[in-house]
C-alpha positions as CSV (number, residue, x, y, z in Angstrom):
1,X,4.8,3.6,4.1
2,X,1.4,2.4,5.5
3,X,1.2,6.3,6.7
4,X,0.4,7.6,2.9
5,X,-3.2,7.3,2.5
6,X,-2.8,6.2,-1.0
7,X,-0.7,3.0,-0.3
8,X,-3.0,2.2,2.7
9,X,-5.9,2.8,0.7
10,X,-3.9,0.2,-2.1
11,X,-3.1,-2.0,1.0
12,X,-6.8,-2.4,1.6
13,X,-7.4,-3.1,-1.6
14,X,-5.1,-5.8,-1.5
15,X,-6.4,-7.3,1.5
16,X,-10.1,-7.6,0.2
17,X,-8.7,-9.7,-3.2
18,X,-6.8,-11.6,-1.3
19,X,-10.0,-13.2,0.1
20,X,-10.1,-14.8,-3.3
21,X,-7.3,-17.0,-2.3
22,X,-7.9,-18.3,1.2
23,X,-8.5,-21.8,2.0
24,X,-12.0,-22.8,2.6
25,X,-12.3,-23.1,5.8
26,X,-11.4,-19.3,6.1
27,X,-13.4,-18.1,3.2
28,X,-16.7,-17.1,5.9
29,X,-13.4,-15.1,7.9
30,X,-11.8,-13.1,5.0
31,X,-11.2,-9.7,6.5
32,X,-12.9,-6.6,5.4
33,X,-10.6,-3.5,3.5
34,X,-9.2,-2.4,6.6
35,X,-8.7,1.3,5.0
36,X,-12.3,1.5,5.3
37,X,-14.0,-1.0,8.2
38,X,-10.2,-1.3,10.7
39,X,-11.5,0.2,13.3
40,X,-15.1,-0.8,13.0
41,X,-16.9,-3.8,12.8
42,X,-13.3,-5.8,12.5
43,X,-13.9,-9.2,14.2
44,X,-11.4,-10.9,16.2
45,X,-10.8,-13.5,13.5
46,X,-10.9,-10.9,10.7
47,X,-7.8,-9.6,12.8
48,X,-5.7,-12.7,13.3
49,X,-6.5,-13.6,9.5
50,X,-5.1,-9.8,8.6
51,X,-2.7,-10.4,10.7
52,X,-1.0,-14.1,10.7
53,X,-2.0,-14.7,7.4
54,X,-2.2,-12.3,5.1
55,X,0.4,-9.4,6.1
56,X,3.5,-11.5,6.1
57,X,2.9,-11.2,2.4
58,X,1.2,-8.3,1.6
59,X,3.5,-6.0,3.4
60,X,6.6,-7.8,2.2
61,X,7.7,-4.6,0.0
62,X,6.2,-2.1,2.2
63,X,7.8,-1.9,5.5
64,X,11.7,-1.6,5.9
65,X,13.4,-4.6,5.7
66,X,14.3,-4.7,9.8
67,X,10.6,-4.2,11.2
68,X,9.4,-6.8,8.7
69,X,11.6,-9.6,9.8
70,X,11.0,-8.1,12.9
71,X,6.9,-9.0,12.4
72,X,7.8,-11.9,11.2
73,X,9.5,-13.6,13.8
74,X,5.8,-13.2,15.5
75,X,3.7,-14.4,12.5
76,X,6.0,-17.6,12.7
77,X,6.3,-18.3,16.4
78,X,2.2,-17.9,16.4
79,X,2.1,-20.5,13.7
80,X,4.3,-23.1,15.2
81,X,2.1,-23.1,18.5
82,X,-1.3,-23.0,16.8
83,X,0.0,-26.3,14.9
84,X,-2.4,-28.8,16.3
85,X,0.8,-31.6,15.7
86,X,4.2,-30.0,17.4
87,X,7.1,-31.7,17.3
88,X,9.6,-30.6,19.9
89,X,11.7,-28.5,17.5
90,X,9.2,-26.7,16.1
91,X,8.2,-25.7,19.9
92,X,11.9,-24.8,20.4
93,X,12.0,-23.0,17.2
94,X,8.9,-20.6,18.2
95,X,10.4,-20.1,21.4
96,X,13.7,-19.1,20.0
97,X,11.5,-16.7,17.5
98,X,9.6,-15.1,20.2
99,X,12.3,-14.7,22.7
100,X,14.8,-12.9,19.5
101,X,11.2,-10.8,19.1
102,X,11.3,-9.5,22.7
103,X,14.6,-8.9,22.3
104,X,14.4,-6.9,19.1
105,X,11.1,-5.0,20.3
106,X,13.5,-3.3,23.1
107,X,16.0,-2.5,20.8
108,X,13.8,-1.3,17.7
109,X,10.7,0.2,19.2
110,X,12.1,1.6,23.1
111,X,16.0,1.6,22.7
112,X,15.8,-0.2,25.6
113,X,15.8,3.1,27.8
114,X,12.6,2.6,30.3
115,X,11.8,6.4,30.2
116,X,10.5,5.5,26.5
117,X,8.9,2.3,27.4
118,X,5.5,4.8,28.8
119,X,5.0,5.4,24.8
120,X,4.7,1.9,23.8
């Protein structure tokens, strides 16, 4: 869906208001409209913002249901091991959600058929 310039352009749009919400102590980090600044002047942290914060919920209704999950299981493995207090579970739980990511990248992006795996 991110394709139709309208709903990327609406994406965008989201993604600057959405600054309005952050904590504090990512307020100097809120990431630019990426329909209009994505691929220049993006800083690193404006990127893992977008990224680990921010699209698990903006893109909630717009990618099919499968490669969301699918994104997800990243957003939420990333999280447990940036947690500055881990318990033991929680490191089992990201590993668990990055190997089933792996896993499902094979499946859902390459079929797991290396002659595919050159367009990745």
């Amino acid at each position: 869906m991110l394709h139709d310039n309208t709903v990327w352009q609406v994406h965008g749009a989201s993604v600057t208001h959405a600054g309005l919400y952050l904590p504090v102590c990512l307020e100097s980090r809120v990431p630019c409209n990426p329909a209009e600044k994505i691929s220049s002047g993006y800083k690193v942290v404006e990127y893992l913002v977008y990224i680990f914060d921010l699209c698990p919920a903006l893109l909630y209704h717009l990618l099919p249901q499968k490669f969301y999950y699918h994104f997800c299981k990243l957003v939420f493995g990333t999280h447990m091991v940036h947690q500055s207090h881990k318990l033991k579970e929680d490191l089992l739980a990201a590993h668990k959600a990055f190997l089933k990511f792996i896993y499902e990248f094979k499946i859902i992006y390459y079929k797991c058929e290396l002659k595919h795996l050159d367009f990745i």
